[in-house]
C-alpha positions as CSV (number, residue, x, y, z in Angstrom):
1,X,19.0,10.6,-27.5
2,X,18.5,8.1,-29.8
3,X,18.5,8.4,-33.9
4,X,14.9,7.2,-33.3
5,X,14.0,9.6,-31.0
6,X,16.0,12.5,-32.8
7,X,13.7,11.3,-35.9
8,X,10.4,11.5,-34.0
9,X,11.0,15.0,-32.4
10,X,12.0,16.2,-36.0
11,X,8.4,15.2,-37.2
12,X,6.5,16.8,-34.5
13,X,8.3,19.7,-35.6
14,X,10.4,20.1,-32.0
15,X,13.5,21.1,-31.6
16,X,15.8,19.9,-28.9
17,X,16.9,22.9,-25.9
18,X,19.6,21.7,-24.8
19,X,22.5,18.6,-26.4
20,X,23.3,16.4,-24.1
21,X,27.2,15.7,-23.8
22,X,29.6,12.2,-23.2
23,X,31.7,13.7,-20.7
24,X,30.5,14.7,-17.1
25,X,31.0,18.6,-16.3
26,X,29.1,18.8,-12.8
27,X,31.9,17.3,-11.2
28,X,31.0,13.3,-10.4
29,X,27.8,13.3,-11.9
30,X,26.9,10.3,-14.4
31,X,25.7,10.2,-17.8
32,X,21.8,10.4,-15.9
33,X,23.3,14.1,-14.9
34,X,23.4,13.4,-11.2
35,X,26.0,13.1,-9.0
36,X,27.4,10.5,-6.2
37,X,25.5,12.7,-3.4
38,X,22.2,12.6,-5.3
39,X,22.4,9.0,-6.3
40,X,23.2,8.1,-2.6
41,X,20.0,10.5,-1.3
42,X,17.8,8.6,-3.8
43,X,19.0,5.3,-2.3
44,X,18.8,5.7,1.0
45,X,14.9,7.5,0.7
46,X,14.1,4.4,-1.3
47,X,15.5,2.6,1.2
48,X,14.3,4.3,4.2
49,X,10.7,4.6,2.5
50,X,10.8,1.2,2.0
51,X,11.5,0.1,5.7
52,X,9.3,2.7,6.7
53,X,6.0,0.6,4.7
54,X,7.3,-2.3,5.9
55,X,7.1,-1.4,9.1
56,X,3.7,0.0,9.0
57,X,2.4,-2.7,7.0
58,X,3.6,-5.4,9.9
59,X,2.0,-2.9,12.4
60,X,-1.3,-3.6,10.6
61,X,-1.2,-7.4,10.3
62,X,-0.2,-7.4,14.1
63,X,-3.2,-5.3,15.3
64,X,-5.5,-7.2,12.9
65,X,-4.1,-11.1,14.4
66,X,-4.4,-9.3,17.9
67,X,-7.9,-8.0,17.3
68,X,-8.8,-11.7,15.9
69,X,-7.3,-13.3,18.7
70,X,-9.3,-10.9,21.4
71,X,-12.9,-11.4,19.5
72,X,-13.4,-14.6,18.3
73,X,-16.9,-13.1,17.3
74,X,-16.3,-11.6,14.2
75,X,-16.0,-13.1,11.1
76,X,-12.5,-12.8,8.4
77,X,-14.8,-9.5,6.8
78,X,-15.2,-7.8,10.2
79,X,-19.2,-9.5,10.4
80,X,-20.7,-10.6,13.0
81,X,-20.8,-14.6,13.9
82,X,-23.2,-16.4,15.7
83,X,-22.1,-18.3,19.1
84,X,-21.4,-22.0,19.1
85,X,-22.3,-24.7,20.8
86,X,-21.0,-24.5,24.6
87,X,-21.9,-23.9,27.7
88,X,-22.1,-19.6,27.2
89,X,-25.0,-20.3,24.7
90,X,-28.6,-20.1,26.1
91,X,-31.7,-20.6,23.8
92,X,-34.6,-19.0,25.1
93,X,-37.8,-19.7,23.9
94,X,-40.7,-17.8,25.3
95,X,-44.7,-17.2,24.5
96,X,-47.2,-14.7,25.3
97,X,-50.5,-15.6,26.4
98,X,-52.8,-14.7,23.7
99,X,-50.0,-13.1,21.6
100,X,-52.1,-13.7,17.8
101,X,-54.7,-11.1,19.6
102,X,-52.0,-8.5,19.2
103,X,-51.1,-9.0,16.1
């Protein structure tokens, strides 16, 4: 540790349990205190984790582009959009006989 950190443990009143040493005694380990086969498990999780989001992350965007593809009804937040002008669009306009009497 640091003078600096040594200086602000001393004024919270704590005291250090262990001194960490230069040299390596664990046999390969660094001055982090872990060793070759730790550092390389580390790596290759990040690694693999990594991959692993990528992966599922590209899974999504292809089901979503899919999805869009399929139904060109719904709108980029998932809502619903009204048809467009073409020949699968009917208007429909109807009118019952003496409908303001129900009302």
């Amino acid at each position: 540790m640091t003078q600096l950190g040594d200086g602000y443990l001393a004024g919270l009143n704590i005291q250090r349990k262990f001194t960490p040493t230069s040299s390596s005694s664990d046999g390969g380990g660094g001055s982090d205190g872990l060793s070759s086969a730790q550092r390389t498990g580390i790596i290759v999780g990040c690694v693999v984790g990594g991959v692993a989001l990528l992966a599922a992350v590209g899974a999504l965007v292809a089901v979503r582009v899919v999805a869009r593809r399929t139904h060109r009804r719904w709108g980029l937040f998932g809502e619903a959009v009204p048809p467009g002008v073409g020949p699968g669009t009917t208007l429909l306009v109807t009118d019952i006989e003496n409908s303001t009497l129900l009302w």
